[in-house]
C-alpha positions, 0 to 999 in steps of 0.5 A, a space after each residue: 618721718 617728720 619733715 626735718 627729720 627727713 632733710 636732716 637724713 638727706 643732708 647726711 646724706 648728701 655729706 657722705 656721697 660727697 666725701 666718698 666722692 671727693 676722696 675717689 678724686 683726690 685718688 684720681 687725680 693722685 694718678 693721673 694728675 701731676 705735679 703739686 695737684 698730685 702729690 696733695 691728692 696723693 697726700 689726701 688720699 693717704 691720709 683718707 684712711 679709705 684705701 688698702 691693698 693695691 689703691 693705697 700702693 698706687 696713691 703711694 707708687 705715685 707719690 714716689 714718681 713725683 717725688 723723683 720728678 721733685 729730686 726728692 730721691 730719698 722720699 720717693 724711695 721711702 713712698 716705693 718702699 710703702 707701695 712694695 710692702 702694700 703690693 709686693 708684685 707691683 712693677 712700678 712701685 720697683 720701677 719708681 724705686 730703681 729709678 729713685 735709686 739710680 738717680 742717687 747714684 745707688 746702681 747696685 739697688 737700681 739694677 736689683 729692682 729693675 730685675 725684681 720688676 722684671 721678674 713680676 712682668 716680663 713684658 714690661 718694656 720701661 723696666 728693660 731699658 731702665 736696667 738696660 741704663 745700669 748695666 751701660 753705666 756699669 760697663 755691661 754694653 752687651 748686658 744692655 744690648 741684651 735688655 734692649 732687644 728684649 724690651 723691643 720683643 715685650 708685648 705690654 698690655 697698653 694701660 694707664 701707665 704704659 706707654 708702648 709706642 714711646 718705650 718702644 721708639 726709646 729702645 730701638 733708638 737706645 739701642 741703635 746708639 750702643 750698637 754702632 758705638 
């Protein structure tokens, strides 16, 4: 191979490691940044065309998360909606959505995707204190009691998304609060 040849082959090459390794980042960061930084690399990790399957349900899962920290409720259903039809058992695509939901006033679907979310992890703490806000506001305190307690039982595998000690802190707290009322 002729000396151009060979760094014309490199510099291809080097393009091509560099892109593949830009649009891991971009999906990185599109779960573990926040904010603005997030939603462009979710956006660009989307738009990669690289991802499918569960990749592609997280950079959309967390789009939505930031989109309900933006009050961009209407959105952020629409990306959780897109991550649920990607991967149907993803719990928190239906806890984002639920909590998109909620925060539009929409309790009826709030409580349906908390349960679905439920029903795909019983061991998923943030969804039984999330469905455990929806029957308090709903009027079913012992419905929410019922969900604290069990949120308090769970035993999550701690992960990326998980927050065991804060959830666990929030619904001990949570439910102190409804029992002495």
């Amino acid at each position: 191979m002729s000396r151009k040849k060979f760094f014309c082959f490199f510099l291809l090459a080097a393009i091509c490691f560099a892109g593949g390794a830009s649009a891991a980042d971009d999906l990185h960061m599109c779960i573990y940044e926040n904010g603005d930084v997030a939603i462009e690399a979710c956006n660009r990790a989307i738009n990669s065309g690289r991802y499918q399957g569960g990749d592609l349900a997280d950079a959309y899962s967390n789009r939505a998360a930031e989109m309900i920290t933006k009050k961009e409720y209407d959105r952020a259903i629409s990306d959780a909606t897109t991550a649920i039809k990607l991967l149907p058992t993803g719990t928190l695509s239906f806890n984002n959505r639920g909590r998109a939901y909620q925060l539009k006033g929409d309790l009826k679907s709030a409580l349906a995707d908390y349960s679905v979310a439920i029903s795909h992890d019983k061991e998923n703490p943030s969804a039984y204190i999330n469905r455990a806000t929806v029957r308090e506001a709903q009027g079913d305190k012992q419905g929410a009691i019922a969900d604290l307690k069990r949120a308090l039982a769970s035993k999550p595998a701690k992960g990326k998304f998980v927050d065991v000690e804060g959830d666990f802190k929030r619904s001990r707290a949570y439910l102190e609060r409804l029992t002495k009322s």
